[in-house]
C-alpha positions as CSV (number, residue, x, y, z in Angstrom):
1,X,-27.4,132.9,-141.3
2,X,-29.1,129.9,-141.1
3,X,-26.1,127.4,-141.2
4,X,-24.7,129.4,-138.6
5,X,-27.4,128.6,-136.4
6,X,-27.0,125.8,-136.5
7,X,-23.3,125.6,-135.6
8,X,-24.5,127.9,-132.0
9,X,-27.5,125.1,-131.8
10,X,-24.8,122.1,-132.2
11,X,-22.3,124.2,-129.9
12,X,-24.4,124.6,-126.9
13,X,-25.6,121.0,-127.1
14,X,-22.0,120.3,-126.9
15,X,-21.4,122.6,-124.4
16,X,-24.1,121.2,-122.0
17,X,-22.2,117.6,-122.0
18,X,-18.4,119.0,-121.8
19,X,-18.4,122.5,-120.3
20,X,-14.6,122.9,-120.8
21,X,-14.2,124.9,-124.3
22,X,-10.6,123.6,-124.6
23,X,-11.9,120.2,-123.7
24,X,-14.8,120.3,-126.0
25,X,-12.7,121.8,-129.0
26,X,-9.8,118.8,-128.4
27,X,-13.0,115.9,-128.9
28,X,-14.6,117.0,-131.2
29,X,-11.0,117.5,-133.3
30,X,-10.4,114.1,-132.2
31,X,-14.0,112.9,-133.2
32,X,-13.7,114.3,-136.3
33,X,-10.3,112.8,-137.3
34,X,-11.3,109.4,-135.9
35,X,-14.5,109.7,-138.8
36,X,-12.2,111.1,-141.0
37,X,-9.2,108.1,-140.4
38,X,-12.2,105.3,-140.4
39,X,-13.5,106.5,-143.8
40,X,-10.0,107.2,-145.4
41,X,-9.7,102.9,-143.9
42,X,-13.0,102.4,-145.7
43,X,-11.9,103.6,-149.1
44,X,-8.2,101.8,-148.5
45,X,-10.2,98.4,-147.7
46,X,-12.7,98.7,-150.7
47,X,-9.3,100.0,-153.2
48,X,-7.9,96.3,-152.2
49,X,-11.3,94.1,-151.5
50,X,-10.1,91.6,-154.5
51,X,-7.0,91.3,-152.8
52,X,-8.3,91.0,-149.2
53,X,-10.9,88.2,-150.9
54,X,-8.2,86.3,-153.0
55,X,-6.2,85.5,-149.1
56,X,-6.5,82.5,-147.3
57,X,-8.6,82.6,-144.4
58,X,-5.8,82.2,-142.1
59,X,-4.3,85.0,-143.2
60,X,-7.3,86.9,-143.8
61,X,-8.4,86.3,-140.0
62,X,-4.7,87.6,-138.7
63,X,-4.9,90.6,-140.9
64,X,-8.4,91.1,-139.1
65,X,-7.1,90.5,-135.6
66,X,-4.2,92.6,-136.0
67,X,-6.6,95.5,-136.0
68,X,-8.2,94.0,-132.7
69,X,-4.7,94.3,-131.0
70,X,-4.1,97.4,-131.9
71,X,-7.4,98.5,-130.6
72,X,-6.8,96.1,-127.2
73,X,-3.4,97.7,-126.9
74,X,-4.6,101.9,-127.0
75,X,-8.1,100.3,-124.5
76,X,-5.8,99.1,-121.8
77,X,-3.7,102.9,-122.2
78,X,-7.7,104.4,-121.4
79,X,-8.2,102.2,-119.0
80,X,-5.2,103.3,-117.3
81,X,-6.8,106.0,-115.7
82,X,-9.0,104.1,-113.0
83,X,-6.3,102.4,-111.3
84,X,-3.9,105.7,-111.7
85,X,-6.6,107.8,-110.4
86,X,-7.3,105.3,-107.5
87,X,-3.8,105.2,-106.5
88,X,-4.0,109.3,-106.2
89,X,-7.1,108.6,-103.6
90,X,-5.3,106.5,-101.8
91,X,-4.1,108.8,-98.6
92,X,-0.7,106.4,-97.7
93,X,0.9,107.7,-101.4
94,X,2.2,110.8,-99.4
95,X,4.1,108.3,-96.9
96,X,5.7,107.0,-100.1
97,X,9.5,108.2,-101.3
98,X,12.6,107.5,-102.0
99,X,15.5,109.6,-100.9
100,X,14.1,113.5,-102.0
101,X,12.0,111.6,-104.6
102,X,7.8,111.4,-103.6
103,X,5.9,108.9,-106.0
104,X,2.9,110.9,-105.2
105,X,4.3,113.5,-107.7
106,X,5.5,111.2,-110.2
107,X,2.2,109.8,-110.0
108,X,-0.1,113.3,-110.8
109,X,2.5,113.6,-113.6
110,X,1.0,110.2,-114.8
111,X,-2.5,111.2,-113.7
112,X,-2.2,114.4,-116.1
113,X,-1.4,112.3,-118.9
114,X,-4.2,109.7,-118.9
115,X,-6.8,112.5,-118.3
116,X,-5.3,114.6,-121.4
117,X,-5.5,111.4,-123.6
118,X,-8.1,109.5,-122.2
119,X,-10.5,110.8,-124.9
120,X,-8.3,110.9,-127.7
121,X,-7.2,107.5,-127.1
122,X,-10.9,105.9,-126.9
123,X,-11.9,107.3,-129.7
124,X,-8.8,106.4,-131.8
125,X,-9.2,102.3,-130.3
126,X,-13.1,103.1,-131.3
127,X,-12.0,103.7,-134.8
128,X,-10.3,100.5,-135.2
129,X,-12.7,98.3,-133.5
130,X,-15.4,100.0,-136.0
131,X,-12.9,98.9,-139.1
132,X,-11.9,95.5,-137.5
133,X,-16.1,95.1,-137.4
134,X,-15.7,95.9,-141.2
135,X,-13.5,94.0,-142.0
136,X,-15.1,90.7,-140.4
137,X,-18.6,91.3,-141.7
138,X,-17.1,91.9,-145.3
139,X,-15.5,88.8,-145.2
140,X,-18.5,86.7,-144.6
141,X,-20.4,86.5,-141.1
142,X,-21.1,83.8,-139.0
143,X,-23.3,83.5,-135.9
144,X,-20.6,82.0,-133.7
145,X,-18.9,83.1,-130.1
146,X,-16.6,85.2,-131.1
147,X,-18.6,87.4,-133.6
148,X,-21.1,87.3,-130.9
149,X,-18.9,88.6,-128.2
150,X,-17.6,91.4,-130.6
151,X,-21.2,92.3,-131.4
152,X,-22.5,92.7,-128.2
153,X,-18.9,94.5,-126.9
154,X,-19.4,97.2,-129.7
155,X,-22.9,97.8,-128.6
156,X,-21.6,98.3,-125.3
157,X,-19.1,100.5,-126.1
158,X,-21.8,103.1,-128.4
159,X,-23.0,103.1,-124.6
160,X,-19.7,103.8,-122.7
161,X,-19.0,106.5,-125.5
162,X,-22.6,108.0,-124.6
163,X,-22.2,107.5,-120.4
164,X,-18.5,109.1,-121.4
165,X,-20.0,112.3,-122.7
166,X,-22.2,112.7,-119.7
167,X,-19.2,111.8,-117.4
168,X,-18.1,115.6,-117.9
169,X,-20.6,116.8,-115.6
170,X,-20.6,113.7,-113.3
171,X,-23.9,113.0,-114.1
172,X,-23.5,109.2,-115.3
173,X,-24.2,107.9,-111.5
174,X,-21.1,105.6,-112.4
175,X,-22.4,103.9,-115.6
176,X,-19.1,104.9,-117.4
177,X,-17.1,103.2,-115.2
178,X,-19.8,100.0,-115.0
179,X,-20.1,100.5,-118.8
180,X,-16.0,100.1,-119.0
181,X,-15.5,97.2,-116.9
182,X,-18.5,95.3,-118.6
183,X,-16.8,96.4,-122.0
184,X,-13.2,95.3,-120.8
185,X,-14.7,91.8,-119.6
186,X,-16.4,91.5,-123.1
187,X,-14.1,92.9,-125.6
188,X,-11.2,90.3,-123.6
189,X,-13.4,87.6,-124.2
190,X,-14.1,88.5,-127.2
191,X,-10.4,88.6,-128.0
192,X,-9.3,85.1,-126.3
193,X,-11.2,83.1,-128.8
């Protein structure tokens, strides 16, 4: 009885950021996986940390930026969604066709598809960045640019996650989008040196 409580209490607190139940089932199946996947990377780290340790640096430090491609690589696919959904504002995308073909549907096709895996997608690249973040601190840290800029990218993407969930209800005044160019500046910076 109690326990299942508990599971109303956490579903209505859900509920109140992401009022679509299909929505709000998909996150938090792709939330849990994405703890799931980042512990399961955890325990596949710690099963070869005398390996990892025994590597040159060099290689060490590509193994570990590998991880931040990956992770660049599914951001830009999230990000895709600002300039897609911009282009669908845009009122001259009607004018717009070839022959019998109209980009304007083409281009709600593409629309559907970065809003379906927006989510997903974030918190998959989230995942990574949190094991590429392991991976350098176990390693040995240093208090230099890069680990600096990676620091203060991750902190601001706990926030976009956070401006994300209240995004549902449009009640971030923006800050997700603020939040995710700030991030994109960062986490580029980050990754250039």
């Amino acid at each position: 009885m109690n326990s299942e409580q508990n599971t109303r209490k956490k579903t209505r607190l859900l509920a109140s950021y992401i009022p679509n139940p299909k929505e709000r089932r998909t996150i938090l199946t792709c939330f849990i996986l994405m703890i799931c996947l980042f512990f399961i990377g955890i325990v596949v780290i710690s099963l070869n940390h005398q390996q990892l340790m025994m590597q040159e640096y060099k290689h060490y430090k590509g193994f570990l930026k590998q991880f931040g491609s990956i992770s660049r690589i599914i951001y830009f696919a999230v990000l895709a969604i600002y300039p897609v959904f911009l282009l669908l504002k845009w009122k001259g995308l009607k004018t717009i066709q070839w022959g019998g073909f109209q980009l304007k549907g083409f281009i709600q096709l593409i629309g559907k598809l970065v809003r379906k895996w927006h989510v997903p997608l974030a918190l998959a690249a989230t995942g990574i960045v949190l094991l590429h973040g392991y991976l350098a601190i176990m390693r040995g840290f240093k208090w230099d640019f890069t680990n600096i800029t990676g620091i203060l990218s991750t902190i601001l993407l706990l926030f976009l996650l956070f401006m994300g969930l209240k995004r549902f209800k449009k009640k971030d005044n923006k800050w997700h989008l603020k939040l995710a160019i700030g991030f994109l500046v960062l986490f580029m910076i980050h990754a250039t040196f």
